[in-house]
C-alpha positions in Angstrom: 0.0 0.0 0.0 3.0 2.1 0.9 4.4 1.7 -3.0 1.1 2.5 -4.5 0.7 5.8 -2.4 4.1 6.8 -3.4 3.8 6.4 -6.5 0.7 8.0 -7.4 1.3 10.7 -4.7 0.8 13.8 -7.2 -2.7 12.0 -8.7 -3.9 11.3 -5.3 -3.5 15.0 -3.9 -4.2 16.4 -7.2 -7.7 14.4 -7.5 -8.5 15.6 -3.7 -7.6 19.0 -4.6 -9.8 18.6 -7.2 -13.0 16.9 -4.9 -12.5 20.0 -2.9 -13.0 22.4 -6.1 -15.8 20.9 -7.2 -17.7 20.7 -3.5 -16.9 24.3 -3.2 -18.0 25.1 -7.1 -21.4 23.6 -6.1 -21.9 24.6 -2.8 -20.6 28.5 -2.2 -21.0 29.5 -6.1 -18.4 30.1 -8.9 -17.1 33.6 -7.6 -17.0 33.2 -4.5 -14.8 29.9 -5.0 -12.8 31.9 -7.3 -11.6 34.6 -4.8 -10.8 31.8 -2.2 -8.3 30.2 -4.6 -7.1 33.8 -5.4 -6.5 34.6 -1.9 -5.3 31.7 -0.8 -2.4 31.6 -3.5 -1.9 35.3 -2.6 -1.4 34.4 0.9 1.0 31.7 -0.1 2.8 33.8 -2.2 3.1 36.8 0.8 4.5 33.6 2.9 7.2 32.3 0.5 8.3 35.9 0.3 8.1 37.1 3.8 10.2 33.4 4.5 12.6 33.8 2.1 13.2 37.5 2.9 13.7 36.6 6.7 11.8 39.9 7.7 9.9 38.0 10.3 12.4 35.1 11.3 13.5 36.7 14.7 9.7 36.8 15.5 8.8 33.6 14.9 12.2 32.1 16.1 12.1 29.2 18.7 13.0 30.1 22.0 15.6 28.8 24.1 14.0 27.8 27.3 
């Protein structure tokens, strides 16, 4: 089972991706789906950035206890 997972990883969590679309799609309407995906790729974008630039890593830093 392990083998099968792993090797159809990328079809398994595009297809649930995918599930979730389409429940979305039918249940909250086309635009309002729409803007979700928008802002959540935005958000993910802002996050990459804000990780990569470091302007929040001594904020979110472990502490040392």
């Amino acid at each position: 089972m392990k083998e099968f997972i792993y090797q159809y990883k990328l079809p398994i969590i595009f297809g649930g991706l995918g599930l979730i679309l389409a429940i979305l799609l039918v249940s909250i309407g086309f635009f309002k789906t729409l803007l979700l995906v928008v802002l959540t790729v935005l958000g993910t974008m802002i996050g990459f950035y804000l990780e990569q630039s470091g302007l929040f890593r001594d904020i979110f830093k472990p502490r040392n206890k």
